[in-house]
N, C-alpha and C positions, 0 to 999 in steps of 0.2 A: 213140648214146652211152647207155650203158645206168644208167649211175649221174652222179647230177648231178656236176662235178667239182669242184666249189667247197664252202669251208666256210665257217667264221666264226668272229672272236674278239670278243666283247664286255666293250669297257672300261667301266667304270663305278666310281663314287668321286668322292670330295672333290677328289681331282689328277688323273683323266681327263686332261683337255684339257690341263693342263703336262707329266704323264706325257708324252702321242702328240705334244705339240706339242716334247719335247725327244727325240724317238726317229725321226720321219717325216721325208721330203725335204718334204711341201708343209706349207700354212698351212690348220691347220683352221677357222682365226677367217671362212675362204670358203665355208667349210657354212652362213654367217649367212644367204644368200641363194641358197644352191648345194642341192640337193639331194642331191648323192654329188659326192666328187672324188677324183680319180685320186693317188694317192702312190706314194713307194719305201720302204721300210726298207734299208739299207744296213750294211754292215760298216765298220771303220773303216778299213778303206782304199778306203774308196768304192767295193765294189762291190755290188749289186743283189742283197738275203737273198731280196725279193718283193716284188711289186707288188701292191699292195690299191686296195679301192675304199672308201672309207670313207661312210658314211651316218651321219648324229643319230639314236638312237633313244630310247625315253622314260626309260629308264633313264642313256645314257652313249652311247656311241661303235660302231658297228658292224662289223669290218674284215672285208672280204669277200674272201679269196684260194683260190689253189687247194687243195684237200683233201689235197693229198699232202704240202705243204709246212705247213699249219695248226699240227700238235700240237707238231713243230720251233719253226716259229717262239713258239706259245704260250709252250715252255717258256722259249726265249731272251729273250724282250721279260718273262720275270718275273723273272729274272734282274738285270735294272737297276731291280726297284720300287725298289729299298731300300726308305725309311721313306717311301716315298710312298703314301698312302690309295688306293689301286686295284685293281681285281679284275679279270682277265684271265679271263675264262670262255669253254672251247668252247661255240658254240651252230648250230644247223642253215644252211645257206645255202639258198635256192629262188633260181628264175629270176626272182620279181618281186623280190628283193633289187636285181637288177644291169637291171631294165628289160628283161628279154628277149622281147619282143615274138611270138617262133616257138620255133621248136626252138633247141635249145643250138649246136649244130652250124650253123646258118645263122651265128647269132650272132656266135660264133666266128671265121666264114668274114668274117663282115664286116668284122668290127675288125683280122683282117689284113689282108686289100685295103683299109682305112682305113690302115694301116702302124702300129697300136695292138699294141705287142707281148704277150708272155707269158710268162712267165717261172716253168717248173714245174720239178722238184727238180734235173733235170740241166741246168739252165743258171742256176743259182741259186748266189752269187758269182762270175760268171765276168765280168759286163760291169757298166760303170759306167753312170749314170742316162745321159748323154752319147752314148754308145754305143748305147743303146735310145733313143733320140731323145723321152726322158722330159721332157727341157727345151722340146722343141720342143711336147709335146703335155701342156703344162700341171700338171706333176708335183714339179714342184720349184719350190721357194719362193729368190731369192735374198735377199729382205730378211727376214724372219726370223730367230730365233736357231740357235744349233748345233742338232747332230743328228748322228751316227754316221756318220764319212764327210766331214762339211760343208765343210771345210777343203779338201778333194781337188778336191771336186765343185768349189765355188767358185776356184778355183786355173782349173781347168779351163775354166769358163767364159768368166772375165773375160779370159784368154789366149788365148781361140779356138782350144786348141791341141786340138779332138778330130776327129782322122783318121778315123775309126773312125765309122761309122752303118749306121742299121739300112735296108736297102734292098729292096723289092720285085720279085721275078722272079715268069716263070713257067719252067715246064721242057717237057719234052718227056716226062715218066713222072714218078710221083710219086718225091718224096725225105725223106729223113727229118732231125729234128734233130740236128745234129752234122756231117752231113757237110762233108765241104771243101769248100772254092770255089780251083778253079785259073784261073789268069791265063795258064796252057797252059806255064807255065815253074817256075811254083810255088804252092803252097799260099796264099790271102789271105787266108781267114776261112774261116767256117762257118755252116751252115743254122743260124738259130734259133729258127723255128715254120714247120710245113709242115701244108698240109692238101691232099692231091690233087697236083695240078702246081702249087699258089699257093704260093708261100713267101714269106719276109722271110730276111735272112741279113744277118749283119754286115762288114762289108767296108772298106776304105778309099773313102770317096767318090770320089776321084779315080779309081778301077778300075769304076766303075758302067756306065759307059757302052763297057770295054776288053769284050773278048770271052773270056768265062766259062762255064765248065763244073764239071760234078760228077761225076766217074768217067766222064767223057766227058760226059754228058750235058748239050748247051747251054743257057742260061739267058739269058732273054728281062728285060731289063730294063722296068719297066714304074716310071716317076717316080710320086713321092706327093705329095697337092696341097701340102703343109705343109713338104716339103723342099726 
């Protein structure tokens, strides 16, 4: 990987924390004794703009996402200062921002085979926190106040009604994001992070374990511990 791919927005100000704390799916008051936590920013109809990793820095708030989606979202989240005391500044990301122990690339490899999704410019409002299994891996706050979405999300939750999760294969050749996943009669979802033959793809649960393909290519379900 030639260029790191991750960037950063650093908040900082008087309203920081009511700023991110009325714009994010999680609860930053968990940073008290948390060192980074995992959130969404969402649109209002709940779906997924990115996923950040937020860390405390000496100044304010540090949101770590992917580079391509950064200067987008910058401009979006300044859009809702209004009259709130906050500065949204670009600023560098590095691998010791996110803990990365090796190469990027391992990294990466791991948090899929963990089933920790991603979520870069083309798959960015297409799935709800729910759907990335963001609930399941500690992303979303339910007792908290609003936030962009929250109403959806919450609906969703307390109803148990999401069909839809993000599920582990392998394949037989590597496949890219986007593709389809047929149930050999029809289309059920699509690739949503691939690296090599490992993917994640969004799917109806109930079809996890039916027998799936992608342009032929079979796909080896392989369960995640947390699901």
């Amino acid at each position: 990987m030639a260029t790191f791919p991750y960037s950063s927005i650093l908040a900082s100000g008087a309203d920081a924390f009511e700023f991110l704390q009325a714009q994010l799916s999680n609860d930053l008051l968990l940073l008290e004794d948390r060192a980074q936590i995992l959130s969404a920013w969402c649109n209002p109809k709940g779906r997924v703009i990115c996923i950040m990793r937020i860390r405390r820095s000496d100044s304010g708030y540090q949101l770590v996402l992917p580079a391509e989606l950064s200067e987008s979202v910058r401009e979006r989240l300044t859009m809702f200062r209004f009259r709130s005391k906050v500065d949204l500044e670009p600023v560098p990301a590095t691998p010791e921002d996110l803990g990365i122990p090796g190469t990027t690339e391992d990294w990466l490899l791991d948090n899929l085979r963990a089933g920790q999704p991603e979520v870069w410019r083309a798959q960015s409002e297409e799935f709800t926190p729910h759907m990335l299994n963001l609930d399941l891996l500690g992303a979303v706050s339910f007792d908290k106040g609003c936030y962009p979405g929250q109403e959806i999300v919450a609906r969703t939750h307390y109803r148990g009604a999401s069909r839809r999760r993000t599920h582990r294969f392998e394949s037989g050749q590597a496949l890219s994001p986007g593709d389809k996943i047929s149930d050999g009669e029809r289309d059920i979802g699509e690739v949503l992070n691939a690296i090599g033959t490992d993917l994640l793809a969004v799917i109806p649960s109930e079809k996890a374990e039916s027998p799936l393909s992608v342009n032929g290519v079979e796909l080896r379900h392989i369960p995640l511990d947390y699901l």
